[in-house]
C-alpha positions as CSV (number, residue, x, y, z in Angstrom):
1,X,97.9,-53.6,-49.3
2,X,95.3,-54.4,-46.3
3,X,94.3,-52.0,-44.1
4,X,96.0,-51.9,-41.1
5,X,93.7,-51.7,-37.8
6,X,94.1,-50.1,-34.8
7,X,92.0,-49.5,-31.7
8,X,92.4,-47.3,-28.7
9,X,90.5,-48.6,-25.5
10,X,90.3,-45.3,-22.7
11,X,89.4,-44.5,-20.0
12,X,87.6,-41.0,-20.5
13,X,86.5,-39.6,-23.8
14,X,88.0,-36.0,-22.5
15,X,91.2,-37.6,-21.8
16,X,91.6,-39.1,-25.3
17,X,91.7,-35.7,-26.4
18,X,93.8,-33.6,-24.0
19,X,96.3,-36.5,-23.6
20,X,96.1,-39.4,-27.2
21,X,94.9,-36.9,-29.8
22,X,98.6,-36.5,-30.8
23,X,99.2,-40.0,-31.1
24,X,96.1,-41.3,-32.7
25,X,96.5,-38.7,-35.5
26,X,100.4,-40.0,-35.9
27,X,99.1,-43.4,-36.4
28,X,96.6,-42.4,-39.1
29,X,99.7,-40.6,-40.7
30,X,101.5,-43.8,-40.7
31,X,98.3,-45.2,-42.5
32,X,96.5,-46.9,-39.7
33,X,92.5,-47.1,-39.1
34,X,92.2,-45.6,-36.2
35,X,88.4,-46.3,-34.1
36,X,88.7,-45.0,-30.4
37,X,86.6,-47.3,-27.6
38,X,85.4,-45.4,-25.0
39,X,82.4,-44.6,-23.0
40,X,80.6,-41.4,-24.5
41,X,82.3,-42.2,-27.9
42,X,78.8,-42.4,-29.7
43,X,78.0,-39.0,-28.7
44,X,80.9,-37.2,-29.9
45,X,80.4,-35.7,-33.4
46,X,84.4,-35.0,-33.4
47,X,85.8,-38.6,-33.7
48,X,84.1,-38.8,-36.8
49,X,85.1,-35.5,-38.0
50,X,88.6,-36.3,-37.4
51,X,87.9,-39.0,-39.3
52,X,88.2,-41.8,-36.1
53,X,85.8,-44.9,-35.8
54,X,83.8,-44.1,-32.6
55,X,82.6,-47.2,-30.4
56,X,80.6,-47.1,-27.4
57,X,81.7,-48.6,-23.9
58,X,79.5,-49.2,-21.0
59,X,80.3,-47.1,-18.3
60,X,83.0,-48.2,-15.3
61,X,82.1,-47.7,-11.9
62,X,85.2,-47.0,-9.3
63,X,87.7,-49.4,-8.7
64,X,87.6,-53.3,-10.0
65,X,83.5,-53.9,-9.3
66,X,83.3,-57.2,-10.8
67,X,80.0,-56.8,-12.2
68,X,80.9,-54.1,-14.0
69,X,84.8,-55.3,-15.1
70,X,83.1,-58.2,-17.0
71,X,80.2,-56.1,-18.6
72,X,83.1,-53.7,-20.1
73,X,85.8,-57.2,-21.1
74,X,82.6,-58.7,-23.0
75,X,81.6,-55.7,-24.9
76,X,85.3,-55.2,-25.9
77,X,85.7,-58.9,-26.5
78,X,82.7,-58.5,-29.2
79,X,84.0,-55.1,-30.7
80,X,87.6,-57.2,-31.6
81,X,85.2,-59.8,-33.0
82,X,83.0,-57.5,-35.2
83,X,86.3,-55.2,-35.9
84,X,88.8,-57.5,-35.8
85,X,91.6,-54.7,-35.3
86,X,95.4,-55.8,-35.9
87,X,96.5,-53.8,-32.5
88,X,94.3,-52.5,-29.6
89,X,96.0,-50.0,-27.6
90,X,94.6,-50.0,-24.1
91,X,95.1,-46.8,-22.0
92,X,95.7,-46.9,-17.7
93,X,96.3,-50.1,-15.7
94,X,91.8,-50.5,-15.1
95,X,91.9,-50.8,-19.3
96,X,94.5,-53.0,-19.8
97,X,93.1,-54.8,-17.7
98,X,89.8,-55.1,-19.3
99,X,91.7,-55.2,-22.8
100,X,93.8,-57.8,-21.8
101,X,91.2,-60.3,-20.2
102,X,89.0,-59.1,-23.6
103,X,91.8,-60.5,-26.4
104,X,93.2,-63.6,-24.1
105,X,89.7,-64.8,-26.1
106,X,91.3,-63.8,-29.4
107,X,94.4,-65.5,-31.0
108,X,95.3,-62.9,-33.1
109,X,94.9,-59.6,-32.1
110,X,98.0,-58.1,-30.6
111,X,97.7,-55.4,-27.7
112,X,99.8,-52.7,-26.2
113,X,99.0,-51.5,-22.7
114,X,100.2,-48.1,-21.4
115,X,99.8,-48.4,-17.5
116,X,100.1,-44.6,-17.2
117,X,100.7,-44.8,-13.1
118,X,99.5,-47.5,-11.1
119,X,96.7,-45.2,-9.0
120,X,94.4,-46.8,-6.3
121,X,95.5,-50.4,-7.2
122,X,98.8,-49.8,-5.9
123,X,99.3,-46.6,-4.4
124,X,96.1,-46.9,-1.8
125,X,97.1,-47.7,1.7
126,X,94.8,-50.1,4.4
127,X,92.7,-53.3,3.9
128,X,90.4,-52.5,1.0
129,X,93.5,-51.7,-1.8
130,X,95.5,-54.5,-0.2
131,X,92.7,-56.7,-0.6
132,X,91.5,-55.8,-3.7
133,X,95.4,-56.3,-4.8
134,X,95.1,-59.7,-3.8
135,X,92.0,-60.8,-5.7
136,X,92.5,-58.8,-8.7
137,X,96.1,-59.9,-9.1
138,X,96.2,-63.3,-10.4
139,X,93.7,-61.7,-13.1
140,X,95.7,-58.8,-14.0
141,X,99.0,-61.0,-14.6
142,X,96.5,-62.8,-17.4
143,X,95.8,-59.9,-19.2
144,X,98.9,-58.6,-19.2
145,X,101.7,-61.6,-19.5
146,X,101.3,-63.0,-22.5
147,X,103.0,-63.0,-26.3
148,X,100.8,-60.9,-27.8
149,X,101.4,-58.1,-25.5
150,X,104.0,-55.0,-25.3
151,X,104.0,-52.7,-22.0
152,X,104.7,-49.3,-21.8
153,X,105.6,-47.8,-18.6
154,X,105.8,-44.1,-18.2
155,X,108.7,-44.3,-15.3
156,X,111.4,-46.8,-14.6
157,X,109.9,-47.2,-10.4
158,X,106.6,-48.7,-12.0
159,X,108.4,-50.7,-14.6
160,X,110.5,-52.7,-11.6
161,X,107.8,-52.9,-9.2
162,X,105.3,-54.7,-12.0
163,X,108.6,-56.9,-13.4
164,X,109.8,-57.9,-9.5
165,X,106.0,-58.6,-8.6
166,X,105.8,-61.2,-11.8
167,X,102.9,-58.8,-13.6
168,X,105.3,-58.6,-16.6
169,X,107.8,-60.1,-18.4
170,X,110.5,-57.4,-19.1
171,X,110.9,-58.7,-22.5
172,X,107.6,-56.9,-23.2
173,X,108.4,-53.5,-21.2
174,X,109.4,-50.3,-23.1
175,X,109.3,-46.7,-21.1
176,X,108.3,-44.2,-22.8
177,X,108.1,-41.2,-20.4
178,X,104.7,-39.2,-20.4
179,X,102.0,-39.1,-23.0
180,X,104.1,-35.5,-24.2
181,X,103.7,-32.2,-24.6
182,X,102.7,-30.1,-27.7
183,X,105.7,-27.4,-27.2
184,X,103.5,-25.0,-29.7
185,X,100.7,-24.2,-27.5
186,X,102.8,-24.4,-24.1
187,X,105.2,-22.0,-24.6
188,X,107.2,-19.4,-23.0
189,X,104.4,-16.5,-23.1
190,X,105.5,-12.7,-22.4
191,X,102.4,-12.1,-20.6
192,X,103.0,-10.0,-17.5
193,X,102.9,-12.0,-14.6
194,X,100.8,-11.1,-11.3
195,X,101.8,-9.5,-8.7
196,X,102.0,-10.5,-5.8
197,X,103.5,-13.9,-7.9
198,X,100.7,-16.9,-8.1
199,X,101.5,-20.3,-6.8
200,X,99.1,-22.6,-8.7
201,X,98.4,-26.5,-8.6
202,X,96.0,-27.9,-11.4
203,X,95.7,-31.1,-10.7
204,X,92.2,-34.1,-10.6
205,X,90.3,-33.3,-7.4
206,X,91.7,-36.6,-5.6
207,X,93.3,-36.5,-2.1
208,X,96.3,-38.7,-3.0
209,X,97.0,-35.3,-5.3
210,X,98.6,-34.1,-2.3
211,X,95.8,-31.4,-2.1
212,X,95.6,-30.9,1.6
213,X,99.1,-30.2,1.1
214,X,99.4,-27.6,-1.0
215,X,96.6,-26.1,1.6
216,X,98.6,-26.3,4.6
217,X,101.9,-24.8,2.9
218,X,99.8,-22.1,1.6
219,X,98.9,-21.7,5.4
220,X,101.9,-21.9,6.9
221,X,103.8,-19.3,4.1
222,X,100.9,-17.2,4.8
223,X,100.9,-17.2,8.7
224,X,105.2,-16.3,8.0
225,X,103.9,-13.2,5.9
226,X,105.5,-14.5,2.4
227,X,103.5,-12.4,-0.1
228,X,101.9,-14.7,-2.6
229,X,98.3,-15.8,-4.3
230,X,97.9,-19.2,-4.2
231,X,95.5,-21.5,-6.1
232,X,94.1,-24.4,-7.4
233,X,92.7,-25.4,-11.1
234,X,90.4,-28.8,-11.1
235,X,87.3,-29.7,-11.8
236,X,85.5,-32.7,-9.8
237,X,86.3,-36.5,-10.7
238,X,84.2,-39.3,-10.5
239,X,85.2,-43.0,-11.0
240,X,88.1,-42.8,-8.4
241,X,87.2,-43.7,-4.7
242,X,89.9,-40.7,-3.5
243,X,88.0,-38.5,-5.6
244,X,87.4,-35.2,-3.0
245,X,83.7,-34.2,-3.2
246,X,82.6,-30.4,-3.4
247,X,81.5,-30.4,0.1
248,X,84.9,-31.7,1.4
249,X,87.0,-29.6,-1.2
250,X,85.0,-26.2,0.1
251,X,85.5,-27.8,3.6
252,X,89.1,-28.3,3.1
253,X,89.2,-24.2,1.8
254,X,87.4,-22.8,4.9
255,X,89.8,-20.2,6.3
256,X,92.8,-21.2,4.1
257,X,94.8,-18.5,1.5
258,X,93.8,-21.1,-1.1
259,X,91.6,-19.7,-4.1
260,X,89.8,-23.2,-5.7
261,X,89.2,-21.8,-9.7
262,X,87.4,-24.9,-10.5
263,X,87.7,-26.5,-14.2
264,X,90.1,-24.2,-16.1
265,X,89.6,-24.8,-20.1
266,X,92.3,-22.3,-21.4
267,X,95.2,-24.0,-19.7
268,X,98.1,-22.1,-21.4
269,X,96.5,-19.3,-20.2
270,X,96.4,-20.0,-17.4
271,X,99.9,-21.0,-16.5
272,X,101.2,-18.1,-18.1
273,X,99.6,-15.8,-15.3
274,X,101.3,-18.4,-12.8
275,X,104.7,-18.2,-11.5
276,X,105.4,-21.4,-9.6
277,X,103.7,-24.8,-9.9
278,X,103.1,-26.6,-7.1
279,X,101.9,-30.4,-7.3
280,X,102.9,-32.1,-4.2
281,X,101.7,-35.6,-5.1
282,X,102.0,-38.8,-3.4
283,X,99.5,-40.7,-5.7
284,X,100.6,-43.7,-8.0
285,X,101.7,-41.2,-11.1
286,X,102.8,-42.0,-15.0
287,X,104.5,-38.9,-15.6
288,X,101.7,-36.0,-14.6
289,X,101.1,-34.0,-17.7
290,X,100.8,-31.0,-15.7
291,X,104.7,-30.9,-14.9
292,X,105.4,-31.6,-18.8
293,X,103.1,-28.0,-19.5
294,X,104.6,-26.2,-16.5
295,X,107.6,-27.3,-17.8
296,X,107.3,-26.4,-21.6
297,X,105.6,-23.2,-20.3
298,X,109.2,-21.9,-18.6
299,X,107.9,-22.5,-14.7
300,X,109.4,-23.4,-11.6
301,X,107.8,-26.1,-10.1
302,X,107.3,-28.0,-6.5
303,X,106.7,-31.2,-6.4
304,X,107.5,-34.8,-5.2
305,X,110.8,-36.7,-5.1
306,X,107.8,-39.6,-6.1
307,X,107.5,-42.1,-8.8
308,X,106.5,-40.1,-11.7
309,X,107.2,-36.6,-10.9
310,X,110.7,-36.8,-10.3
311,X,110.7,-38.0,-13.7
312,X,110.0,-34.6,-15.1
313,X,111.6,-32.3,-12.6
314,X,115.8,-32.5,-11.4
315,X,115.8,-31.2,-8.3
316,X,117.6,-27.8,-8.2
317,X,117.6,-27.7,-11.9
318,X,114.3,-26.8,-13.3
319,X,112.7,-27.5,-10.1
320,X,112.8,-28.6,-6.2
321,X,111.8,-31.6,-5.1
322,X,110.1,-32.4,-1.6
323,X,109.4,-35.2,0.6
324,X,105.9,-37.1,0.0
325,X,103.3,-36.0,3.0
326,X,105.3,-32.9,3.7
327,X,103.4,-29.7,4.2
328,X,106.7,-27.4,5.8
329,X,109.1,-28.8,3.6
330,X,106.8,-27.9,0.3
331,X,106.6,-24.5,2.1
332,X,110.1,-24.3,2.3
333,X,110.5,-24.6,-0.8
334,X,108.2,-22.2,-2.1
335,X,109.1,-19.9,-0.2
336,X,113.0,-20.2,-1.3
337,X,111.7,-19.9,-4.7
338,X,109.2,-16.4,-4.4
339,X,111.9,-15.1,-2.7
340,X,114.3,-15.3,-5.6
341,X,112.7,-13.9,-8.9
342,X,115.8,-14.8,-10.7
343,X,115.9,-18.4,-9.7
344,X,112.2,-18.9,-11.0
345,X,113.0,-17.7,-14.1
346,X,116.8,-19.5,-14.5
347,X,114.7,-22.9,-13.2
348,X,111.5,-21.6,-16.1
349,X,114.2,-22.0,-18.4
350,X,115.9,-24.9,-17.9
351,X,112.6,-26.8,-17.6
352,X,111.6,-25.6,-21.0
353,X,114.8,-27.1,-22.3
354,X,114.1,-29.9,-20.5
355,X,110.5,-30.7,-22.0
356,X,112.1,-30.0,-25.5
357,X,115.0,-32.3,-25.0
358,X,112.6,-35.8,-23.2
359,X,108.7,-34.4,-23.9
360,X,108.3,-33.4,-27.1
361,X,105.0,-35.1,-28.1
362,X,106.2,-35.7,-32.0
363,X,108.4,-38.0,-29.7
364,X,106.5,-39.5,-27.5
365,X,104.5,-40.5,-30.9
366,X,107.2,-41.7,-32.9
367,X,108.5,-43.8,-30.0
368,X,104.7,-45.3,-29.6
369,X,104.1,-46.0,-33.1
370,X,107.6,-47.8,-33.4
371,X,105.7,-50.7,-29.9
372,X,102.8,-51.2,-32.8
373,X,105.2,-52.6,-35.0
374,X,106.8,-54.8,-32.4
375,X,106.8,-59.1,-33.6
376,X,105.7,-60.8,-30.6
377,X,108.5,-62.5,-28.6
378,X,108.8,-65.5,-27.6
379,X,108.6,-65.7,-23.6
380,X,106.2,-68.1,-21.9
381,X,102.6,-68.1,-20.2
382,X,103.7,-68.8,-17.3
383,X,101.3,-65.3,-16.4
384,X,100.8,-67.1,-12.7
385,X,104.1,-67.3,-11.8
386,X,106.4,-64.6,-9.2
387,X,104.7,-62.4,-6.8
């Protein structure tokens, strides 16, 4: 029997292997080649020790600069022709994208595009995102509406907008919700909590995040004397033109209750020294693995009543959800929530069941692997057509 090919086209080499580790190690399991694309690849000794093809990408600059979109499409466009893979499976709207334009050029490669959120793109407000909407769109309908290709969506509100806006056929859409959660190493731990309780948002150091936020709840709960810590976990982001610098983030924290920890490895840690998560986000969201750990790791959370999040938190079940933009209703509901030990930990547990009821990574895998093996349908080019 032939080998069966597949490559991964990603966004970040670090992301690969805190979010698709899980699922490129179920496809070798189901007897794929596995070779991961990716800027940095040809420097990590660990795809090859995990037994991973590793190919080198040239690195992407923020947003859709065109110089730099078709530097990244050709040098994908050659790695199909030297590697001729059976599937490439293209990670975030920017890479499908670039995937997509990459095998229009190839008649038989098939490709799978996981438009985990649809960030800047779509979620950035005032001329430059509407603009760039407007010349990148026509292109990003080629590269993604066409027989050879299956979508996944991570939530049903990004799924509509893309089928109502023509990006899509829904013939090619599947949801599968999150990239998962590995429910062995984010667990319910028995470590002691802290006292007074710790309100913690890890999240990308990007504004859209809803940082300044969570800053001005922690301000408000502080100036109402509600005893807490509160803090942030992220390390600083490039390649996203809301990224927050170091100067504005330590600008932003001048005078605030708000401790900034920086790039936090041990993550299950971590959240087992927290007891609420808070991630007010208004940014264009898959399904934020954060709330899938907080979730598997028994913790209340806070959060947005936003594409995406409300995917992983029922309001008043395992969680309270809050108006977009809105820094006294996210203290509000914080506040309810320190004040009642008992609810945090009735909410910890139902979020637990939660994550391993919908999040379970084994299947998140098994419901990927199962789009690889999809037979392309039969719905037209017409990739120009809606709006």
């Amino acid at each position: 029997m032939p080998e069966k090919k597949l490559l991964y086209v990603i966004n970040h080499i670090d992301w690969f292997w805190s979010h698709r580790l899980a699922l490129a190690e179920g496809a070798q399991q189901e007897g794929w080649v596995v070779g991961v694309a990716v800027t940095g690849a040809g420097k990590d000794e660990r795809l090859g020790e995990k037994g991973f093809g590793a190919f080198e990408l040239p690195p992407a600059d923020k947003g859709f600069a065109p110089f730099t979109i078709l530097k990244i499409v050709y040098a994908v466009y050659n790695l199909l022709q030297k590697e001729k893979p059976d599937v490439v499976h293209a990670i975030t709207l920017k890479y499908a994208f670039i995937a997509g334009l990459a095998a229009r050029f190839d008649k038989n490669v098939r490709v799978v595009h996981t438009l985990a959120g649809l960030g800047y793109l779509f979620s950035g407000e005032g001329f430059k995102p509407k603009m760039l909407r407007t010349l990148v769109g026509p292109f990003l309908k080629l590269a993604l509406k066409h027989p050879r290709a299956q979508i996944i969506f991570q939530n049903p509100d990004d799924q509509d907008l893309m089928i109502h806006r023509g990006f899509v056929h829904r013939e090619q859409c599947h949801l599968i919700r999150g990239s998962g959660v590995d429910l062995d190493i984010f667990s319910v731990m028995d470590a002691q909590k802290e006292d007074p309780p710790i309100v913690l948002m890890p999240t990308r150091l990007v504004h859209d995040k809803g940082i300044a936020v969570f800053i001005q709840a922690a301000c408000l709960l502080q100036a109402r004397g509600v005893e807490a810590r509160f803090q942030l976990a992220g390390g600083l982001t490039r390649n996203n033109p809301l990224a927050i610098s170091k100067e504005q983030m330590e600008k932003m924290l001048e005078n605030t209750p708000v401790e900034w920890l920086g790039r936090v490895e041990d993550m299950p840690g971590l959240l087992a020294r927290a007891s609420i998560i808070c991630y007010p986000s208004y940014y264009g969201e898959g399904i934020p693995k954060v709330l899938l750990e907080a979730a598997a790791s028994g913790l209340a959370i806070v959060t947005t009543d936003h594409p995406g999040c409300r995917e992983a938190v029922k309001d008043g079940e395992n969680g309270l959800l809050v108006p977009p933009r809105d820094a006294r209703a996210t203290a509000d509901a914080l506040e309810t929530l320190l004040a009642d030990k008992g609810l945090r930990a009735q909410m910890g547990q139902a979020g637990r069941k939660r994550a391993e009821t919908h999040f379970d990574v084994r299947l998140i895998v098994k419901d990927t692997l199962r789009v690889y093996n999809v037979t392309p349908a039969s719905y037209g080019e017409d990739h120009f057509s809606g709006g």
